[in-house]
N, C-alpha and C positions, 0 to 999 in steps of 0.2 A: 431238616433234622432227620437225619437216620436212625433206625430204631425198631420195634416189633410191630409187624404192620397192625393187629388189633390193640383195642384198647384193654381187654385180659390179658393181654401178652404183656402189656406194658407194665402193668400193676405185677401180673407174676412176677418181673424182673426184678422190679423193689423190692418186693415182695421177697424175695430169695437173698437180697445180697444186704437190703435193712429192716426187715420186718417191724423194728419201734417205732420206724419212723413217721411222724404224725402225717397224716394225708388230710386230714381234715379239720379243722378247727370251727367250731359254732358254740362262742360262749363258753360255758363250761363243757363241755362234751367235748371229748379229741377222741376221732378215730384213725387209729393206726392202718399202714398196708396190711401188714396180715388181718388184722380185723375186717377191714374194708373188704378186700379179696373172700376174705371165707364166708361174711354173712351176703356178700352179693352172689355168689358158687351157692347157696342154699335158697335165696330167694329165687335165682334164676331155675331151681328144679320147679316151682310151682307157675313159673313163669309161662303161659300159653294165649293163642289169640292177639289181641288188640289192647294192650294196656293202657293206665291212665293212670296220672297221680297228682298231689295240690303238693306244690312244691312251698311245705311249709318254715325246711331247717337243714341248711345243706348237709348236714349229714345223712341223713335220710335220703336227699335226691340224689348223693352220689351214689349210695348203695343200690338205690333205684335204677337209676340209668347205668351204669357198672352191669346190674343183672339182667336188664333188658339186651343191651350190649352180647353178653355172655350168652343169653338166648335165643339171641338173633329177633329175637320181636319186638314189634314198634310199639313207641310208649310217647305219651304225651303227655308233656310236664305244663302245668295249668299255675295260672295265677292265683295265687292264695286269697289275695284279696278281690278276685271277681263273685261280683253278685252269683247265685244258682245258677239263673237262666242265664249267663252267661257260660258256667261251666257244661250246663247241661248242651248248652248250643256246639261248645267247642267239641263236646265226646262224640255229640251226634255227629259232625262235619268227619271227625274222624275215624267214628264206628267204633269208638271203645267200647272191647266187653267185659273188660277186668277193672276192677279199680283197686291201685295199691297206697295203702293209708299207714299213718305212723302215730302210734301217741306218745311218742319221747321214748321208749323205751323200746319198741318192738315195732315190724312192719307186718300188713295185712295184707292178704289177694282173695278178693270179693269179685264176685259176679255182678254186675250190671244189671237191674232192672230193664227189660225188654228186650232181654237175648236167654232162649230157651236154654233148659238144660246145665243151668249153672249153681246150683245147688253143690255148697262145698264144705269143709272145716277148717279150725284153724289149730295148727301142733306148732308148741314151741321148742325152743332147745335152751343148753344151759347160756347162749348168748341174748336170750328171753327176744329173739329174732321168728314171728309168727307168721308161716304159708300155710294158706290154705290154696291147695289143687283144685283145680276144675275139669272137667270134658266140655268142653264147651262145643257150639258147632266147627264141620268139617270147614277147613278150608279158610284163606285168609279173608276174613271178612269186610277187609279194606280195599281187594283188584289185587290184579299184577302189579309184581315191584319189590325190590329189595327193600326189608325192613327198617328202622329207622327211628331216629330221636326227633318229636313232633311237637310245634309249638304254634301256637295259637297269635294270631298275628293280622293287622290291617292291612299292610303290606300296600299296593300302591294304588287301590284297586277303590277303597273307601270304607269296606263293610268287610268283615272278620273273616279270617280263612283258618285252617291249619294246613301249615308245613311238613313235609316230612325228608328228611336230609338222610340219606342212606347209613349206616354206621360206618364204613368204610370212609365214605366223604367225613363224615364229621371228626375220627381218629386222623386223617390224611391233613386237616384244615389246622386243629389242633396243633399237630406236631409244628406244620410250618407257621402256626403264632408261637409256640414256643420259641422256636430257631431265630425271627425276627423278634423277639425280646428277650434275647440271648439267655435265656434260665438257663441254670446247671441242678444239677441232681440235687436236693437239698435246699434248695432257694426258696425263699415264700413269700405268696404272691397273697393281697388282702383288696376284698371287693366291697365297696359298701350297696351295691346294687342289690335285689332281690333275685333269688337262685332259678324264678322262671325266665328270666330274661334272657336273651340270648347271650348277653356281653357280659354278665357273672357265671352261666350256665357250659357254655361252649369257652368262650375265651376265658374265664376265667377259673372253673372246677373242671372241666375235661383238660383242657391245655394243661393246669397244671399237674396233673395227675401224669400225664403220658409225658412229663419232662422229670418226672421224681421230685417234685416238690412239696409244698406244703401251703394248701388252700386255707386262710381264715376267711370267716363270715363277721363282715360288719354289717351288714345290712339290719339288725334287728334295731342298734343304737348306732348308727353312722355321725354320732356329733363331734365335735373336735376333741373333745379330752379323749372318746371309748377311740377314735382313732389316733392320735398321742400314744397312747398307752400300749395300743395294739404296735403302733411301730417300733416300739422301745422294747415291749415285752419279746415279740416274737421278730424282732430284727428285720423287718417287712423291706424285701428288695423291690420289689413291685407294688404301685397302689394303683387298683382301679377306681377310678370315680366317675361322677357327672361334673356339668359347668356349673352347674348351680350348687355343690358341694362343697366346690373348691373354689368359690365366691365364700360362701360361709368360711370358710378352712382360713381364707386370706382375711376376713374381716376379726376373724376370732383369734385367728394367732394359732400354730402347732410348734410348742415348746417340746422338743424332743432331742435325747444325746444321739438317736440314732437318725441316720437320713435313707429312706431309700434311695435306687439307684436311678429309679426311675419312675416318673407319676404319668397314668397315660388318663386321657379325657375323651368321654365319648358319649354317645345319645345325641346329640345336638353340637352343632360349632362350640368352640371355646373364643368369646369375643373377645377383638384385642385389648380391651381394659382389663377385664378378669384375666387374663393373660398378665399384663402388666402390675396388675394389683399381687396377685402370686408371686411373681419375679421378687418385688418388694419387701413383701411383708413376710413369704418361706423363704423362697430362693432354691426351693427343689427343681431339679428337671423336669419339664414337663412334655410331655407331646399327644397329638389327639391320634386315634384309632376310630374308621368306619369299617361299620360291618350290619348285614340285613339277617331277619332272621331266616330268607330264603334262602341265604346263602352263607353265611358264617362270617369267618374274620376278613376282611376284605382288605385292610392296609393299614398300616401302621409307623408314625411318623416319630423317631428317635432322635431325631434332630433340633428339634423345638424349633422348627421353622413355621413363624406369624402366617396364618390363616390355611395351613397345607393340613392333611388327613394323612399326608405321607405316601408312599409308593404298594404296591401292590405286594400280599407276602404269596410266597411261591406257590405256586396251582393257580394263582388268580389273574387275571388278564382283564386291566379295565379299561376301557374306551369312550369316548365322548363324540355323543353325534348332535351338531357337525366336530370335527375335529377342528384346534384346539379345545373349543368351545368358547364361549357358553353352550351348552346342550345339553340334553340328553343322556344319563351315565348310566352308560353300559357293562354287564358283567356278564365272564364265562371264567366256569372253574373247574377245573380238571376231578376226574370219578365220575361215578353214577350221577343223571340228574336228580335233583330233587322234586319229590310229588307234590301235587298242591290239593287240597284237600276242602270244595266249596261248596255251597250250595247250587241248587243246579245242575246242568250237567256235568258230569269231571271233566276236569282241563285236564288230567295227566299231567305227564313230567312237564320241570319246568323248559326243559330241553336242551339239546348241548351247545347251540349258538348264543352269542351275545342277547341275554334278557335285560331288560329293562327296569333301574332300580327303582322309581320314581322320583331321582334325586335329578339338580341342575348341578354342573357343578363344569371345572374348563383345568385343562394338564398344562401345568409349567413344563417349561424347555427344560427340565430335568427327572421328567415325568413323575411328581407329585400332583395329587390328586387336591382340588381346591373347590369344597363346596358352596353351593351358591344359594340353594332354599329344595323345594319340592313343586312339583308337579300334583294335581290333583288335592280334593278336599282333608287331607292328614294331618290334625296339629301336631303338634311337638310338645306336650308337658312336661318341664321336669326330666327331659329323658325317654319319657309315657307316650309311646304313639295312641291321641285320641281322632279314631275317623268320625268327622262330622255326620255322615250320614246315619251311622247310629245314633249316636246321642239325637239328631234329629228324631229320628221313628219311635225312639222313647216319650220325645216331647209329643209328638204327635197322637200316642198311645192315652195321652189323658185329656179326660174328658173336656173341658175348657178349654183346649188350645186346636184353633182351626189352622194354624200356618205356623212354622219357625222357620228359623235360622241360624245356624252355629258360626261362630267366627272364632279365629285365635289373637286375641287381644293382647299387650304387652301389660302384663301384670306386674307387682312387686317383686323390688330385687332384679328387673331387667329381665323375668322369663317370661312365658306364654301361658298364659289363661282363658278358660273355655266360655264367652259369651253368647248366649242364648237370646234371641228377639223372636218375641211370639205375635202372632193377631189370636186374640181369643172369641167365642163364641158368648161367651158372661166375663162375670167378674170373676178374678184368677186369683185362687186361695195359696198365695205362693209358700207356706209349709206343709202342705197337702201334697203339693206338686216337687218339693225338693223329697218327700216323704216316698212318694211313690218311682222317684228315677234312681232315690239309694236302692230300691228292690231289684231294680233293673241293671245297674250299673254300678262297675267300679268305683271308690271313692273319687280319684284323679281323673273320672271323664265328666261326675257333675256339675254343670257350670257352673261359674262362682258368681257369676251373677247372671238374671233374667228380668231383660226390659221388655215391656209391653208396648206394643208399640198399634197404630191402629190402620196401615196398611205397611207391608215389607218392600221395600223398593224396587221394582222390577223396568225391565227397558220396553219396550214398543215389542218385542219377541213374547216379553215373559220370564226372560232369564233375569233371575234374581241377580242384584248388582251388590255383593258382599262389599265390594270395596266402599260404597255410599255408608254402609252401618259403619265401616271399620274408620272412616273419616268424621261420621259421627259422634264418636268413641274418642276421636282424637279431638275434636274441637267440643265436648263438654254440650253437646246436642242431648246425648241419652242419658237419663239419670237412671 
């Protein structure tokens, strides 16, 4: 898709030719392009250093990353509902020293605890939109690298990283999911996913800003009537959701005069019964879209063709080692590489050759992409990449538990759930222990359930045998 290579440039265009036109929808709150554009233009004056935000209401995150954009500084959009030490881990990986906050009404830029010199205010205007300036230290306190929109992420690796995707790449990635989900100026796109995610975040509030559309938020009540309603109200050409949405969607029924044009699925495979269950009971289009947060929108399949992610959108280049596959899925996308951000020593960019998504997956004779599972300890919740090795060193953090292990069990409804097997050192106060990993952890990584078990099964090496618990699990061994 052709068009103004920044993401300012883009919004200016709307901006100049329909200024009412809604860009944002969350709930009650609609923010228009010229709205959008002028309090992101005022936020971005106070805009300096290493940003950070908790992406609580896409309104707010757009004006957010819009001003970050506009300032050329990296900013990194956090999960609302992560534990503290969660957040506090992700700012550190990323060396946030600003933090920008919203309470419905107005935004803030605050200095960071433990970076000198950041003592600021805060002045509002008549758009009750509040920066406060800083001097913060010289110099970009992240390394060399073009700046960028930063997400917080397990990635293939096991234990938490953050991202950073240059802006350049993330407006360039944008445009060509627009172009591959044919929007036109005016079309609206409705995500029920949370606005940290990469797949509401990038695919679906940058994309559609930089195609002139009109991004709703379901995410707060994503249940079948708020989105019914949302599609009828707001004439919804595009819906994003997950598999397990659109399980719900097909078991509950969406009675609606309006249809979108297109429904795309993504987080996890769409299995063929849920596939066929929708067929049935909506009879909307549907097709899946895979995309990492290291790398953005990566393919997208308009054809509703059974078990494909569909073909690569333009800048992307995916490959499977060995070729056809099974293997291996490989990705290289065209711009700056993206930086990775861990504990440790920095890995730097991700680099300009084929990386490694940690997905399996093997290319049809008509080069669609067909995933097959993952590589390495990652479950899949709901959507929710949970890395086992954390939620491990959680368990491990209290005091009764001398050994676990995390497995992704198939839970209710046909998705994945987090099971924990522990050896304990005493007896194990198990609401003590669910008490102390809500502190630590997100709600969707604490397991839903925790067996005690009184050796973990290990081979003649010591390498724990996951698949013995996970067979356990299935034959009704672990209660």
């Amino acid at each position: 898709m052709s068009g103004p290579a920044t993401l300012a440039d883009a919004l200016a265009e709307v901006a100049g030719r329909s200024p009412h036109r809604p860009a944002v929808v969350a709930g009650d709150r609609t923010l228009t392009y010229a709205e959008l554009l002028r309090r992101a233009d005022r936020l971005a004056a106070g805009l300096t250093g290493r940003a950070a935000t908790v992406a609580r209401c896409a309104d707010d995150v757009a004006v957010t990353v819009v001003a970050a954009a506009i300032a050329d500084v990296p900013l990194l959009v956090g999960d609302a509902r992560a534990a503290d030490d969660e957040r506090d881990r992700a700012r550190s990986l990323f060396r946030a020293d600003r933090l920008v906050t919203g309470d419905g009404d107005r935004l803030t830029v605050e200095g960071l605890a433990g970076f000198a010199g950041l003592d600021g205010f805060a002045a509002g205007d008549a758009d009750r939109l509040a920066v406060a300036g800083h001097d913060g230290p010289g110099g970009d306190p992240g390394g060399d690298g073009p700046a960028g929109l930063g997400l917080s992420t397990s990635g293939s690796e096991g234990w938490p990283k953050c991202v950073e995707r240059p802006w350049p790449a993330v407006t360039a990635n944008a445009r060509a999911f627009a172009a591959a989900l044919e929007l036109s100026p005016g079309e609206v796109v409705a995500c029920t996913t949370p606005p940290h995610h990469s797949y509401a975040l990038c695919g679906g509030i940058v994309t559609t800003l930089v195609a002139g559309g009109t991004y709703v938020a379901l995410d707060q009540r994503p249940g079948p009537r708020t989105v019914a309603d949302a599609v009828d109200g707001h004439r919804v050409a595009v819906l994003l959701s997950v598999p397990l949405l659109y399980r719900w969607f097909s078991t509950a029924g969406l009675a609606t005069r309006h249809r979108p044009r297109l429904c795309v699925s993504a987080g996890a495979p769409l299995p063929p019964e849920d596939r066929r269950r929708w067929a049935e009971a909506v009879g909307w289009r549907i097709g899946e879209h895979y995309g990492t947060s290291e790398h953005g929108m990566l393919t997208l399949d308009t054809e509703s063709v059974a078990g494909s992610v569909g073909r690569p959108v333009a800048g992307v280049t995916l490959t499977v080692d060995p070729a056809p596959g099974p293997g291996d899925v490989l990705v290289s996308c065209a711009g700056p590489p993206t930086r990775v951000h861990a504990a440790g020593p920095a890995p730097g960019p991700a680099g300009h050759g084929p990386q490694p998504t940690g997905d399996v997956g093997r290319l049809d004779g008509d080069g669609r992409l067909h995933l097959l599972g993952r590589r390495g300890g990652t479950l899949n919740v709901a959507g929710n990449k949970v890395p086992a090795a954390e939620v491990e060193d959680a368990l491990r953090a209290f005091p009764a538990v001398r050994d676990c292990a995390v497995v992704g069990a198939p839970g209710p409804g046909g998705g994945q759930e987090v099971v924990a097997f522990v050896e304990t050192a005493r007896e194990l106060d198990h609401r003590a222990l669910y008490a102390f990993l809500h502190g630590r952890l997100a709600a969707y990584k604490v397991p839903a359930r925790v067996v005690v078990v009184d050796r973990l099964p290990r081979n003649v090496n010591g390498k724990l045998l996951r698949s013995e618990l996970l067979r356990g699990l299935a034959a009704g061994t672990w209660r």
